[in-house]
N, C-alpha and C positions, 0 to 999 in steps of 0.2 A: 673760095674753094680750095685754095690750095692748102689752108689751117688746116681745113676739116683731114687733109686726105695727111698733111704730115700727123698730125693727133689720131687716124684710124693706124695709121703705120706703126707711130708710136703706142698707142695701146697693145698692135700684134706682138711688136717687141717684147712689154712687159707681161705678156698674156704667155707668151713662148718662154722667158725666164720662170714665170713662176711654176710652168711645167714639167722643165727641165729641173729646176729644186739647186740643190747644190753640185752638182755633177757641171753646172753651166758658170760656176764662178771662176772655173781655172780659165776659162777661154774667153778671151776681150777681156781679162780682169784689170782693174788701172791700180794702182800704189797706193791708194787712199782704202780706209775703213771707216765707220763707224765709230763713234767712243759716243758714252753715256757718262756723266757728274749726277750719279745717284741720289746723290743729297741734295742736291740746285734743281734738279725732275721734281717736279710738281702733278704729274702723271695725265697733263692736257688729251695727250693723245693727237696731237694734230701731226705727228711725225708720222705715225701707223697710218693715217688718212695718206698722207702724199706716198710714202714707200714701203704697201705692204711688202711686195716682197724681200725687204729686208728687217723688216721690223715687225714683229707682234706685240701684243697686249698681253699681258697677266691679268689677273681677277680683279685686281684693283687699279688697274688701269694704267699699269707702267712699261713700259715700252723691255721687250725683250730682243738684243740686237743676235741677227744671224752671224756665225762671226766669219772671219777671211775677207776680202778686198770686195768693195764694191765694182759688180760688172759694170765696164766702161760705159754699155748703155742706159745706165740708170746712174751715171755722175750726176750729170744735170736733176736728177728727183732728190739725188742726197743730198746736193747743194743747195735745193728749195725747202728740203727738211730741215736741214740746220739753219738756213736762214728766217722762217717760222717758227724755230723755238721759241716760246714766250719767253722762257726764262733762261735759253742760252746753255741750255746743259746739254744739246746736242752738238758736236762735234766731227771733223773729219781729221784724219790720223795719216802720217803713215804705217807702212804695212812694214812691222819688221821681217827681214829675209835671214834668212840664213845664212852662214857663212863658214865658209872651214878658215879656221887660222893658218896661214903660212905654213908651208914645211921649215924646220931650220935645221940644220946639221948637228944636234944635239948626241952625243952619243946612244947607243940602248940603253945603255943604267946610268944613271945619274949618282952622284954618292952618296945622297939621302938614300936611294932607295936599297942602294948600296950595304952600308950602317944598318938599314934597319934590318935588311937578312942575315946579317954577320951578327947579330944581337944586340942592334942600336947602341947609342955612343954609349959614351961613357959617363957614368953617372957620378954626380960633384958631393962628396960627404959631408960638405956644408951644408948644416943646417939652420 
């Protein structure tokens, strides 16, 4: 008894994500995505079985991935998906972030950019 009632809980779970749509990926999202080896896809389709909600089908049968991080409550479907790829062209990723570079105490103008408002350097008569 206790399978059935975690597998009805979990069914609510992915029953409430696929509701929600994308608006529910920012919240519980975990570091991991999706990636597809287009070429190594053989278009089984057993990925779309274990995790509609991140995966669809096109017309011939290739898996289309939603993109942004897999909600943390569906690791465990994408780690069943990828580990059922016949042919291994499903993968998990991480999720690049964004980043600002450093501040650094760099002057405002630089002398490149300097040169080129002043009418760029000076030009070598060798030819």
């Amino acid at each position: 008894m206790k399978t059935s009632r975690a597998s009805s809980r979990d069914q609510a779970n992915r029953q409430d994500i696929r509701r929600k749509g994308d608006a529910y990926a920012g919240v519980g999202s975990s570091d991991l995505a999706l990636g597809i080896d287009r070429i190594t896809c053989d278009g089984y389709g057993s990925c779309a079985e274990l995790l509609p909600e991140m995966i669809a089908l096109d017309d011939w049968g290739y898996p289309i991935l939603r993109p942004g991080p897999v909600p943390a409550a569906l690791l465990g479907h994408a780690r069943m998906a990828v580990d059922t790829c016949p042919v291994l062209a499903l993968r998990l990723v991480a999720v690049a972030r964004a980043t600002m570079a450093p501040a650094t105490n760099a002057p405002a103008t630089s002398a490149p950019a300097a040169a080129v408002r002043a009418g760029g350097p000076a030009r070598s008569t060798n030819r």
